[in-house]
N, C-alpha and C positions, 0 to 999 in steps of 0.2 A: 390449556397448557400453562402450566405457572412457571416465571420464569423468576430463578431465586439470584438475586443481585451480587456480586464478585466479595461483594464488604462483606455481603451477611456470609456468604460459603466460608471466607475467608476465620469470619467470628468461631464460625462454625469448629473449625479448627484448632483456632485457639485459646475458647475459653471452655477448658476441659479442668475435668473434675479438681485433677491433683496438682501439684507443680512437676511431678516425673514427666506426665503424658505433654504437659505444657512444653517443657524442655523439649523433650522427642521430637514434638511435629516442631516446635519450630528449628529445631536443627536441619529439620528437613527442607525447610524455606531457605535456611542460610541466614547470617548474618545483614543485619540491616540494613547496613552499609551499600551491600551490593545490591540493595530490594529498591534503591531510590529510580533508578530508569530501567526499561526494558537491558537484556543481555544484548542484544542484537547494538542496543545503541552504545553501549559501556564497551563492545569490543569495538568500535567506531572510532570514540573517545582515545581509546587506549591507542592504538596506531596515530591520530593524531598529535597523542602527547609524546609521545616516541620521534615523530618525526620536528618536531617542534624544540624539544631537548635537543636532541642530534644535532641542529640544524643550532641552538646557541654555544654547542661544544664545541660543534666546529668554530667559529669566530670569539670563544673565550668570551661570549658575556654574560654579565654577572647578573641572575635576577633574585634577587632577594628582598625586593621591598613592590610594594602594591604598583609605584609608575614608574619602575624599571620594567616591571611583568609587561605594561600597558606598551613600554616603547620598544620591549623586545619583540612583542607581539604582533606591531606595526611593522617596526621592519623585517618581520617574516613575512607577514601579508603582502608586504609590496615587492620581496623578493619572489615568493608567489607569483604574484601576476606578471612579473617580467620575464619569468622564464617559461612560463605558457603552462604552471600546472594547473590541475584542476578547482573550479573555483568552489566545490564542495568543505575542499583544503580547509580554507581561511575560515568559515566559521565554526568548522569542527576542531580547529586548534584551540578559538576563541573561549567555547564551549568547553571544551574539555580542560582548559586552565582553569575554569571557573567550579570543574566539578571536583578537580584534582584538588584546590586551593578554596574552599568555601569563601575564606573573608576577599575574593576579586571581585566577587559579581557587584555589580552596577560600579564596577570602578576601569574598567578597562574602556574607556569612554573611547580615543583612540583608535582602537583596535575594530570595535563594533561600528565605528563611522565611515573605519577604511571595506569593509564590508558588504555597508549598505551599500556604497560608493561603486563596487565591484557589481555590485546586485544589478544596479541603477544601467548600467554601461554594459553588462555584459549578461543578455536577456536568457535564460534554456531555452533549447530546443523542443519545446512543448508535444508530447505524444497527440497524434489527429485523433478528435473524437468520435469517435461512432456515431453512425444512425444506424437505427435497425437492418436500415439494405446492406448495409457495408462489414455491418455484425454477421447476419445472416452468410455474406458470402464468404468473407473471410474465416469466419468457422468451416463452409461447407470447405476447404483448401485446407484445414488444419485434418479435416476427417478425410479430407483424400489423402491426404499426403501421412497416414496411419496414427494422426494426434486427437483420436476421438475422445479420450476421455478430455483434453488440455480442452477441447472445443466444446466437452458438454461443461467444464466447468467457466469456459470464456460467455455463455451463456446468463449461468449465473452470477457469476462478477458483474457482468453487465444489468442484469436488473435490479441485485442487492448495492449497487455502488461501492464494490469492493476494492478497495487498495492492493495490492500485489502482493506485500504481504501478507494481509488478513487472506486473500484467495490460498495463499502457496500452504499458509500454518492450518487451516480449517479443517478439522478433524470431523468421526465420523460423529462422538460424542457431542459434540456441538450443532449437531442437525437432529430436529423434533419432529418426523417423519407425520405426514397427517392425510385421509385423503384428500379434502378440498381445500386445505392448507398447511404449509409447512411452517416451523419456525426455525431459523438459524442464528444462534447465539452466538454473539461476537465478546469477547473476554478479555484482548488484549488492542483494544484500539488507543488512540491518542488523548481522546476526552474520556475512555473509560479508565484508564490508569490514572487518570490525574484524579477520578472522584469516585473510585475506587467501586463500578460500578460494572454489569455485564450489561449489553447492547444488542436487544434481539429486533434481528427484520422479521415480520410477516411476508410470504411468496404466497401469490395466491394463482399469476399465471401457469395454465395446465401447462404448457409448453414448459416450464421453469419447474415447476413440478416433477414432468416427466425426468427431464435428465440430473434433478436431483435424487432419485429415486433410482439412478441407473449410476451413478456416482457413488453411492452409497451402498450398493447389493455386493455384498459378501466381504463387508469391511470391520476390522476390529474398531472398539471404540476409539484409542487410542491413532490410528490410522490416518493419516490424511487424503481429502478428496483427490486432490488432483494427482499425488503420487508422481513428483516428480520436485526437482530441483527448481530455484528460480535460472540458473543458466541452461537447463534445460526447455524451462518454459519460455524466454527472450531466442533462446537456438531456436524453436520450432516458428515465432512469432516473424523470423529475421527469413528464417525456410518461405514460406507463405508469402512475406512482403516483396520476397524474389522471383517468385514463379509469376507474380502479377504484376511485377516491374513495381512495385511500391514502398519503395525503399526512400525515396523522395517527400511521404506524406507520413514518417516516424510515426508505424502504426508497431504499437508496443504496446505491454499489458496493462498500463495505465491508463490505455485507449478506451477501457473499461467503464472506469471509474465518469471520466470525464466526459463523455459520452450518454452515458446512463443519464449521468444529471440533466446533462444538455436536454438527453430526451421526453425524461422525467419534467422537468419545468412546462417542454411545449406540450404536456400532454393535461394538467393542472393546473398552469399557472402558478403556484404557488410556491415560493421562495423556500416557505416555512415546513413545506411539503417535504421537497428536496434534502434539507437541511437536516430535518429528523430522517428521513432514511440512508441519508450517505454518512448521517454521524458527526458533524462539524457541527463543534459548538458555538459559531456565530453564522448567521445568518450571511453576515455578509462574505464570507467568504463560499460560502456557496454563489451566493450573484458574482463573483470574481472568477468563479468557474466557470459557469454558465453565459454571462458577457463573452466572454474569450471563447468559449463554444460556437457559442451562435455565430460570430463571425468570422471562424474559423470555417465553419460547415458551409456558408453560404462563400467562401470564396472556394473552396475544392472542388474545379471540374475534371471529368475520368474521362478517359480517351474511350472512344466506341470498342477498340476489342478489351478494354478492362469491361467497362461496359455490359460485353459479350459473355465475358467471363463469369463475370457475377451474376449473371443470370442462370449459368450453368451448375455454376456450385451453389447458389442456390436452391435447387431443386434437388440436387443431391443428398444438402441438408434436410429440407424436408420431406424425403424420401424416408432419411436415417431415420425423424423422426417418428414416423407413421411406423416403421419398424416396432423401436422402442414402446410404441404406445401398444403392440401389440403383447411386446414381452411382460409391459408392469403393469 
C-alpha cells in the first residue's frame, strides 16, 4: 500500500499545466489567508476575538498599539478568572489576537504569563484512561444501550490512538481496507499540518480489523465512520457512564487516546513506540501522557457490582464480536 504524503497530493494539484487550471483548483482551496490553521480552529479564534472586542467596547479601551493589546488583554484574562468563566477563554483570546494582528506574537508577554499562571493553579479534569477490561466493557454498554457502531469505532480510537476529532472526521476514503492488515490515513492532525504531511497507522489486530471492516461496509468514500456528531458521540459516552454509576471517573472520548498509549507503553516499553503511533511530535509529551496514565490507572478501584457489570457486558461484546467475524 503506498501511502502518498498531503505536500505531494497537495503539489499534485497545484502545479498543473496552465495558469487557467492553476487558478481553478486553487480557488477551490480559497485564499491563503484562511489556509494558515485548520477551520475548526479559525472559528474558535473568531468567537474569542468577538468576545474580547465586545468586552473592550464595553469599558471604552483603546487598543491601538502593541502594550495597550498586552494590558488589554491582561485585564481580560483576569476578569476571566474572577467571574468563573472558562479557562479555555484566556488563551484563545490570546491566540486569536495574535492571529488577527500578525506583528503581537511574542510580544503579549503579560497576557501569556497570566495564562500559564491560570494553567499552573487551575489543573482539567483529565478523561480516565482505559485499560483494555474497562474498554471492552464500556463498549459492551454502548452496544447495549443501541451505540454499536460509536463502540466499534471506540475500539479503534483506542488502538490507533485517536483524538476525537481525527475519530468523529475519519472518512471511508481514508481507510486501506487489507486482509491481514489495514492502513488508516490521518490527513488532518496537529504535526501533520504543520509539515504538510499525511500520517498513516498500520492495524494489524484481527479484533480491530473486524470492526473496521464492519465500520466501513456500505459507506461512500466521502462518508464518515462513526456517523455521528461529536455531541452525539459525548451524549452516548455521558448515557453509559450513568448506567454504570461512572460519572465520577470522566470516562469521555478522549478516554481513548489516553489509554491506548497507557496501554501501548506497558505492552513495549517504548516511548518512541508510542510516540510514532499516537502522532506527537515530541517524545516527551507522550511520557507526559503516559506518566499521568499509569498513575491514574493504578489509583482507580470499581465497586464489586461495576465489577459485575463489566464482566457482563463484556461478554456481550464479545459475543457481538464472534457475530461480526461471521458476517466479514
Amino acid at each position: 500500500m503506498k501511502i502518498v504524503p498531503a505536500r505531494e497530493k497537495l503539489a499534485r494539484v497545484l502545479n498543473l499545466a496552465t495558469r487557467a487550471d492553476r487558478k481553478k483548483a486553487r480557488a477551490k482551496l480559497g485564499p491563503l489567508t484562511s489556509l494558515r490553521i485548520a477551520a475548526q480552529t479559525r472559528n474558535r479564534y473568531a468567537q474569542a476575538w468577538l468576545r474580547f472586542r465586545h468586552f473592550c467596547w464595553e469599558r471604552e479601551l483603546h487598543v491601538n498599539t502593541v502594550s495597550a493589546f498586552d494590558m488589554a488583554l491582561s485585564y481580560y484574562i483576569e476578569c476571566l478568572w474572577q467571574e468563573g468563566e472558562p479557562k479555555p477563554w484566556s488563551a484563545d483570546a490570546v491566540a486569536a489576537a495574535q492571529y488577527y494582528v500578525p506583528c503581537l506574537k511574542r510580544s503579549l508577554n503579560l497576557a501569556w504569563s497570566l495564562c500559564s499562571a491560570w494553567n499552573r493553579l487551575e489543573l482539567p479534569t483529565r478523561a480516565l484512561p482505559f485499560d483494555p477490561d474497562t474498554l471492552v466493557a464500556f463498549c459492551g454498554g454502548l452496544l447495549r444501550a443501541g451505540f454499536a457502531r460509536i463502540a466499534a469505532g471506540s475500539i479503534l480510537g483506542f488502538n490507533i490512538l485517536s483524538r476525537t476529532g481525527e475519530l468523529l472526521t475519519l472518512t471511508r476514503s481514508q481507510v486501506q481496507l487489507g486482509k491481514d492488515e489495514s492502513v488508516v490515513v490521518f490527513s488532518q492532525t496537529k504535526r501533520g499540518q504543520r509539515l504538510g504531511i499525511d500520517e498513516p497507522v498500520v492495524i494489524r489486530d484481527p479484533s480491530v480489523l473486524l470492526v473496521l471492516r464492519f465500520l466501513c461496509a456500505g459507506l461512500e468514500p466521502g462518508d464518515t465512520l462513526l456517523q455521528c456528531s461529536e455531541k452525539q458521540l459525548r451524549s452516548a459516552y455521558a448515557h453509559v457512564s450513568a448506567c454504570l454509576d461512572l460519572q465520577r471517573f470522566a470516562c469521555r472520548p478522549y478516554s481513548l487516546r489516553r489509554g491506548g498509549a497507557t496501554t501501548l507503553f506497558r505492552a513495549t516499553g517504548s516511548l518512541d513506540v508510542v510516540a510514532l503511533r499516537g502522532r506527537w511530535g515530541a517524545v516527551l509529551t507522550a511520557r507526559r501522557y503516559i506518566d499521568d496514565g499509569v498513575a491514574t490507572m493504578a489509583s482507580i478501584a470499581f465497586s464489586p457490582w461495576q465489577s459485575a457489570q463489566f464482566a457482563v457486558l463484556g461478554s456481550e461484546l464479545r459475543e457481538w464480536l464472534r457475530e461480526l467475524e461471521s458476517r466479514f
